[in-house]
C-alpha positions, 0 to 999 in steps of 0.5 A: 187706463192702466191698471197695473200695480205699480201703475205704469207711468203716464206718457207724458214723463221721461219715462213714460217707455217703461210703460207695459205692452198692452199691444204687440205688432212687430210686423208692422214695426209697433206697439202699444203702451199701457199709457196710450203712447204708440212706440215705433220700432225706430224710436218716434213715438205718437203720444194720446194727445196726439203728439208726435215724437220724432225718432232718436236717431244718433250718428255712426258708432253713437248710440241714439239720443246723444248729440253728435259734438263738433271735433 
């Protein structure tokens, strides 16, 4: 699907969100990857095999995608 050089990554690698946008709609909250993953603005995600990534949400003063620590 891409034809980017270098080529964008493919939506099953880590990082697979460094992939060009081929689509922009930020009035609906979306965008299209060269690799065919569909990114939402809350970080979940809708690979093109059709998996869906959940969001990566983090706690208050954490950023998202680290895991909140018993005290």
């Amino acid at each position: 699907m891409c034809s980017h050089q270098p080529l964008c990554p493919s939506a099953d690698r880590p990082d697979s969100d460094s992939a060009r946008i081929v689509a922009f709609h930020p009035e609906q909250g979306w965008n299209l990857l060269c690799n065919g993953a569909i990114v939402f603005d809350d970080t979940g995600e809708i690979l093109p095999d059709g998996t869906v990534v959940a969001p990566r949400r983090g706690t208050a003063g954490q950023p998202a995608g680290e895991l909140a620590t018993a005290a």
